[in-house]
VOGU-3710 file (C-alpha; in Angstrom, 3 decimals, decimal comma):
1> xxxxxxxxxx> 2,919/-64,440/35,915  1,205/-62,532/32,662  2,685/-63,650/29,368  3,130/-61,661/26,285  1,419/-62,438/23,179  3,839/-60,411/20,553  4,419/-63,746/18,541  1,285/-63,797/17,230  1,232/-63,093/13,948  -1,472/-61,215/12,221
11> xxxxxxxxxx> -3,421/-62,239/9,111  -4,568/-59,525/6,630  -5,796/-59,139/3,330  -4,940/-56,278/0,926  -7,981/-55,586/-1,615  -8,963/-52,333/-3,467  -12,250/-50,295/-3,035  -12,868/-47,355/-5,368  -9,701/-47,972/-6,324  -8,480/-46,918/-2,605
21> xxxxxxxxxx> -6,197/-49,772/-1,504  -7,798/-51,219/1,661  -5,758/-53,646/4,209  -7,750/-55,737/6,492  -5,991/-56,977/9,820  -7,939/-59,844/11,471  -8,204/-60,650/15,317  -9,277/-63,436/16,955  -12,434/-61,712/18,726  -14,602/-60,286/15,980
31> xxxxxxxxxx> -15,271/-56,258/15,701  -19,087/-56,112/14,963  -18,680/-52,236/14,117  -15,881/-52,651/11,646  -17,603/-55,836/10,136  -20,896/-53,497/9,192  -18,674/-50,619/7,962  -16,545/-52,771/5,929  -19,857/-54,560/4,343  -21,483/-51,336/3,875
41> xxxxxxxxxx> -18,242/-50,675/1,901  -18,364/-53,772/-0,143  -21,502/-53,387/-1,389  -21,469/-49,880/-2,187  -18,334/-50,467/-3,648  -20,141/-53,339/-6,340  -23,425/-50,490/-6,822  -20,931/-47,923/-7,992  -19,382/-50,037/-9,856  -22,328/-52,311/-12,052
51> x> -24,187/-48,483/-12,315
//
């Protein structure tokens, strides 16, 4: 018998980038590809920003 997983609930973080509101929705397996983007993002984010 296969058993739904719909109770799980989700964590997430709202932050801002660029002034862009960003929401981050975590899973239990991590997402190498969005974890690079999101760093890339992060730190270009600060450059901008202390330039």
């Amino acid at each position: 018998m296969k058993t739904t997983q719909q109770d799980k609930k989700t964590e997430t973080i709202k932050i801002q980038i660029n002034g862009i509101p960003v929401t981050l929705f975590f899973a239990t397996e991590p997402n190498k590809e969005a974890a690079d983007f999101i760093k890339k993002a992060l730190i270009n984010a600060y450059v901008v920003r202390t330039a």
